[in-house]
N, C-alpha and C positions, 0 to 999 in steps of 0.2 A: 580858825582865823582866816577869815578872806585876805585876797593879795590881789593886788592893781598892777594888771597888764597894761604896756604902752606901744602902738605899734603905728608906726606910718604905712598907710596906705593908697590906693587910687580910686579911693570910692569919692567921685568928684562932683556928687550932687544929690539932690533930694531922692532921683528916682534910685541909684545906687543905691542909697543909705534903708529902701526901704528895701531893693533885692535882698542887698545881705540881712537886715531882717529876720526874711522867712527864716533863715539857717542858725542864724543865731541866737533866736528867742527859743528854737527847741531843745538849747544845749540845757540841760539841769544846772549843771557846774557855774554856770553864768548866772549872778545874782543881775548883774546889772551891763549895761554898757550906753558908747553914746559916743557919734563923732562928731569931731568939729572941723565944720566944712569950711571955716575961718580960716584954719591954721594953714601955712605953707604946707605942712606936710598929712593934712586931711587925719587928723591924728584919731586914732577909734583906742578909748579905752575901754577896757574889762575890768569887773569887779566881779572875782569868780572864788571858786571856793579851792583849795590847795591840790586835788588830782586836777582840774582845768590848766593844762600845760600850753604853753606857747606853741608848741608842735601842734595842739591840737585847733588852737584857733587860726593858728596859720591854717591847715588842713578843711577848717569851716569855709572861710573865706574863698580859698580855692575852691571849694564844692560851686562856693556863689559864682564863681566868675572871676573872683577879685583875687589882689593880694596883699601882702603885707608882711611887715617887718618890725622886728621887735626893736623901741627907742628905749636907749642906755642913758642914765643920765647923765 
């Protein structure tokens, strides 16, 4: 059963959103994801499979440049 990561971040535009990209279309664990550069808080969800851990996307993101932080509801 897949699980829907939520995390605010500072990827604050098209080119951003394609850096992080590279990093995170190699992840297997990641079925899907997608940010909304709308949101206050540029919010990038994940739709990954149950080993894809929050530490680890944090951990992608940082490779990219970026970061981010996990939203509670």
């Amino acid at each position: 059963m897949n699980q829907v990561l939520v995390f605010k971040t500072n990827l604050l535009n098209e080119q951003h959103v394609q850096q992080a990209s590279k990093h995170l279309n190699k992840v297997k664990g990641i079925v899907q994801w997608n940010v909304d550069l709308q949101d206050c808080d540029n919010v990038l969800r994940v739709v990954a499979s149950p080993f894809c851990t929050i530490q680890s996307v944090q951990n992608i993101l940082a490779n990219a440049g970026y970061w981010c932080c996990e939203l509670n509801d």
